[in-house]
Structures are given as structure tokens and as C-alpha cells.
N, C-alpha and C positions, 0 to 999 in steps of 0.2 A: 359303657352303656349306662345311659341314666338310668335311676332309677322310679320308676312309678308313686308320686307322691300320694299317702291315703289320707282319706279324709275323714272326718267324724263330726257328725252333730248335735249338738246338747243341745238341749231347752232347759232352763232353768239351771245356768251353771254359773252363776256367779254365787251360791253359797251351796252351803250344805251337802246332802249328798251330790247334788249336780256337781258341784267342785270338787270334791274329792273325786268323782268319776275323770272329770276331766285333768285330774293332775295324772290319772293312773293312763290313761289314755297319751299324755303328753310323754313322761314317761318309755314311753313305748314306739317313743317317735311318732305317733298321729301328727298329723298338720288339723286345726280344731276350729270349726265353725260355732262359736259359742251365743248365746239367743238369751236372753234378760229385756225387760222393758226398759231397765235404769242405764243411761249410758254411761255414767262415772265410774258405777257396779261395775261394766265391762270392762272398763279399761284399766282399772284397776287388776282386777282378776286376770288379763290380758297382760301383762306388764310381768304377772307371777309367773302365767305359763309360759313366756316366752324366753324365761332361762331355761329352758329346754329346749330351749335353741330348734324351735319348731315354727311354722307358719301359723299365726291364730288372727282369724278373721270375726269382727264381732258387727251381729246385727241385733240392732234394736229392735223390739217390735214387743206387742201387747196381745199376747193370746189370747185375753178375755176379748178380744174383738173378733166376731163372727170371718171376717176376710184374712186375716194376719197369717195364718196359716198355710193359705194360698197365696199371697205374696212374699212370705220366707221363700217357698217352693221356687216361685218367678225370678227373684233374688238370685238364688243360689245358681238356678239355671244360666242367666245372664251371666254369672260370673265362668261357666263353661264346668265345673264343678263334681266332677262325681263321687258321690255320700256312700262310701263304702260302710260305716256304721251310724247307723241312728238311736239317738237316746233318748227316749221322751222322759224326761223329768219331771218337769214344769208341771206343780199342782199345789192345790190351795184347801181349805177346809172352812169350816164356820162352823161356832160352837154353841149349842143353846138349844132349849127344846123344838122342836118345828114349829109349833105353833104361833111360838114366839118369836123366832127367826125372819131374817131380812129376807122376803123372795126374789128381790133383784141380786142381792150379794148370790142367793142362790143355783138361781139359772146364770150368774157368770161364770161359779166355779165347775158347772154341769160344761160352760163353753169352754173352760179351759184343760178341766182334767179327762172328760169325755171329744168334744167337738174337734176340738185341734188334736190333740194325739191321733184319732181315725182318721185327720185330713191329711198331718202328716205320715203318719203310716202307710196309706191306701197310698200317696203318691211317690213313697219313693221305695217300695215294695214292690212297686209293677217295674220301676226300673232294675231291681236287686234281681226280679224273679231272669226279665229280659237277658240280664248277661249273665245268671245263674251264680251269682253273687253275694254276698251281702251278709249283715247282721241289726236284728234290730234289739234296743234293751226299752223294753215299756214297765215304768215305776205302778207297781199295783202296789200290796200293804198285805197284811194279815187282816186291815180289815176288811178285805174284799170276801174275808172267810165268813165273817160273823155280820149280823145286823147291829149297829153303833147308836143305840141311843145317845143323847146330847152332841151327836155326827151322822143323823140319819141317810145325807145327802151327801157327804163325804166318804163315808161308808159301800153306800149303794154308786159312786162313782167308779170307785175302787173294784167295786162287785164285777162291775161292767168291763173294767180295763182286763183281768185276770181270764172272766171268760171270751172277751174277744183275742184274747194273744193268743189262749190253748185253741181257739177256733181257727185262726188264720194260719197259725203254725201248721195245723193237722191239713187245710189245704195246699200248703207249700212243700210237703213235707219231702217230696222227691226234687224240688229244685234248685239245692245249694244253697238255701236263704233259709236263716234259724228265727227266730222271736224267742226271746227270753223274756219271763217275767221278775221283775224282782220285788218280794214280799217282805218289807221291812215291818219290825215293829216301831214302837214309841220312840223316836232320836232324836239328839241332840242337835236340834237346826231351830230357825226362826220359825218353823211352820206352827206353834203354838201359839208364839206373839201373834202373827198373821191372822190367825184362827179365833183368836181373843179368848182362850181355853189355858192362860197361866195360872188360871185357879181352882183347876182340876184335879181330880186325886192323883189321876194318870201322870201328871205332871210334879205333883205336891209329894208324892209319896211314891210314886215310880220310879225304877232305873230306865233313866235313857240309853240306848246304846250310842256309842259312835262311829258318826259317819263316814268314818275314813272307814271302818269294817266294815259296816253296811255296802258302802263304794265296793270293797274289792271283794266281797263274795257276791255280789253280782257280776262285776268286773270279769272275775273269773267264770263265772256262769255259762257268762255269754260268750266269753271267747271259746270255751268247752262243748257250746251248740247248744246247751240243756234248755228245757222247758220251763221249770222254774226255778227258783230258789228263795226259801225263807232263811233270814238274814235271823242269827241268835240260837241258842239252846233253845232257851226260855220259849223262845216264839215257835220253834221246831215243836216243842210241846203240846204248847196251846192249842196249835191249829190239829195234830194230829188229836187231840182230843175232844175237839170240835168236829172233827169230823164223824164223830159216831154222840153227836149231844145234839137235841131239837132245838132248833132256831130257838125257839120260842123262850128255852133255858138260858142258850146264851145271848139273849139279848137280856136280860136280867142281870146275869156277869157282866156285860161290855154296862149297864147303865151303873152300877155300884164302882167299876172302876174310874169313869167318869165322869159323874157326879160333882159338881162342885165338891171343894173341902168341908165348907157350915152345913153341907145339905140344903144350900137353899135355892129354889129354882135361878136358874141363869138365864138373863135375857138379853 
């Protein structure tokens, strides 16, 4: 009798956490539909997972593009395809006061770490709910807990991703289909470079964690059906003590952490 091949989706898996998710995934036997703008990114990364002697399928595409989300969907479907786990990874940040911040850098990263993730979600959520199904793993942060000065946009995207997963979970809750969130802290990926925030405290004087951890305590999360999980002691802490401290306080902790190092405005 054959067996039924499964499939998995990542966005943003040719580094960092998204790669380490998907080595854990491959690992595991997944056959992996992996999603990056860069196509050398993929094939490279693609070439790694395939000594796991799995099926890896790589599409290109730019999720800062208001349509790309629904053409990954169109994609995958043409290919006859069914997304037994989905991973929204793919997110970005920008670093610097608002004021002084790029508003088009801004509203892309609003279209890629908000827009897409609820496109892909909503669309292959109704299929997971359909055959009672499924798992989905959506990248939120710790700082979706606090307000991010010199990441006020980044922060508040975050915000958004965490309570739409405990929203959508709590309506699926009876139909076989979980939503994990996974709430990392500060880690060791390019999303600083990307961010242009390499001269931050957070950065300068912080411990990064790493990503292969961050990967498999989500990893595991999700496969366990849970709610959320925050990735670290340290961040376990944080947030639990966040949660009985006024915004208004830690947004004064979150601006001394990240803070350029001279103190001097970042623009």
C-alpha cells in the first residue's frame, strides 16, 4: 500500500529560523514546499534538504507584493498539492524612530508580516478545517507582548500576528486544525542586517539565541497542538513579567534595550 505523501509549507525558509524549521520538518520525512524571493537562496537550501532524501519543491515569489500570496495558493493548487502543515515565517522589521522611518519600507513590512500571512492562513485553513485536518505554525515574537520603541511597526505587527492565531485557533477549536504561535526572542539570523538595527544594544550587548532552538521548540509546539510557545528562559520571564507591568513602562524597557549603542537617534 503506498504511502500518503505529506507536505509542508514555509515561507521564508532559506535561512534562519525558517531553515532550521525546515531541516526539522525534512528530518521527519515532510516532502517541503519552500517559498524565498531569491532563487539561488532556494536551491541551494534545496540541495541541503534533499539529503533527506525527501521531495523539496521551491517557489519563488516576493511577499511584500500585495497578490504573491494568492498566487503561491494558485501555484500549489495546480500542482494538485495538499498543505498538510503551514509555516508562516517570512517577516521583516525596520529600525529607527517612526518619525524618521521610511513609510513605504513600512507599509511593505505591514504587507508581508501581516497581509500575506492572513492570506495564506485564511486560504488553507478552510481546507485543513474541510477535511478536519491540518496544522498551522505562524512566527509571532515576544514582541508582540510589549510596545517596541525603535521597532514601533515591527512590534505592532507582531502584536497583530499573536492575537489573530489565539483568535482563529479559539474558532477552530473543535475541528482537528491547531494554529501554533511561536514567540521567539532576539536570534541569531540576518533579520538585524535586513532591519539595519546592527547597532543596537539589543544587538551590541545582547545574547542572541539560536535558531535551530528557537526552530525545535516551536517544531515541537506544533506538533503537540499547543497555543503558543515562547522560545528561551530569559524570554519566558520577560513576558511573564510583562504581563502584570503597564505598557507605558515597558515601552521604556523595550526603548533602552534598543537604543542605538552612542545613544544617538537612529535614522
Amino acid at each position: 500500500m503506498e504511502t500518503v505523501k505529506q507536505f509542508a509549507l514555509i515561507t521564508g525558509a532559506t535561512s534562519g529560523i525558517g531553515f532550521e524549521l525546515a531541516k526539522l520538518f525534512a528530518k521527519d520525512k515532510f516532502n517541503l514546499i519552500i517559498v524565498a524571493r531569491n532563487e539561488e537562496d532556494l536551491k541551494t537550501t534545496a540541495s541541503v534538504l534533499e539529503q533527506y532524501l525527501i521531495e523539496v519543491i521551491t517557489i519563488s515569489k516576493d511577499l511584500f507584493e500585495p497578490d504573491a500570496a494568492f498566487e503561491l495558493y494558485e501555484e500549489i493548487k495546480d500542482k494538485n498539492i495538499q498543505i498538510d502543515v503551514l509555516v508562516n515565517d517570512a517577516g521583516q522589521g525596520v529600525y529607527g524612530k517612526f518619525i524618521e522611518t521610511d513609510i513605504n519600507r513600512e507599509v511593505d513590512i505591514i504587507q508581508l508580516n501581516i497581509s500575506s500571512l492572513v492570506t495564506l492562513t485564511k486560504l488553507f485553513v478552510q481546507e485543513m478545517v474541510n477535511r478536519g485536518s491540518g496544522k498551522i505554525l505562524n512566527l509571532a515574537s515576544i514582541a508582540s507582548k510589549s510596545p517596541g520603541p525603535y521597532q514601533a511597526v515591527y512590534h505592532g505587527t507582531k502584536a497583530f500576528v499573536h492575537s489573530f492565531n489565539e483568535a482563529v485557533r479559539n474558532e477552530i477549536k473543535d475541528t482537528g486544525v491547531t494554529i501554533t504561535s511561536l514567540l521567539p526572542g532576539a536570534t541569531d539570523t540576518d533579520f538585524f542586517t535586513k532591519a539595519d538595527m546592527l547597532d543596537s544594544k539589543a544587538v551590541q550587548e545582547g545574547e542572541l539565541a539560536d535558531a535551530a532552538d528557537v526552530a525545535k521548540d516551536g517544531y515541537e509546539a506544533m506538533k503537540a497542538g499547543k497555543d503558543m510557545v515562547v522560545s528561551g528562559f530569559k524570554n519566558k520571564v520577560q513576558v511573564a513579567l510583562g504581563n502584570i507591568t503597564p505598557d507605558s513602562l515597558q515601552a521604556a524597557q523595550t526603548a533602552k534595550v534598543q537604543e542605538p549603542v552612542d545613544g544617538s537617534d537612529k535614522k
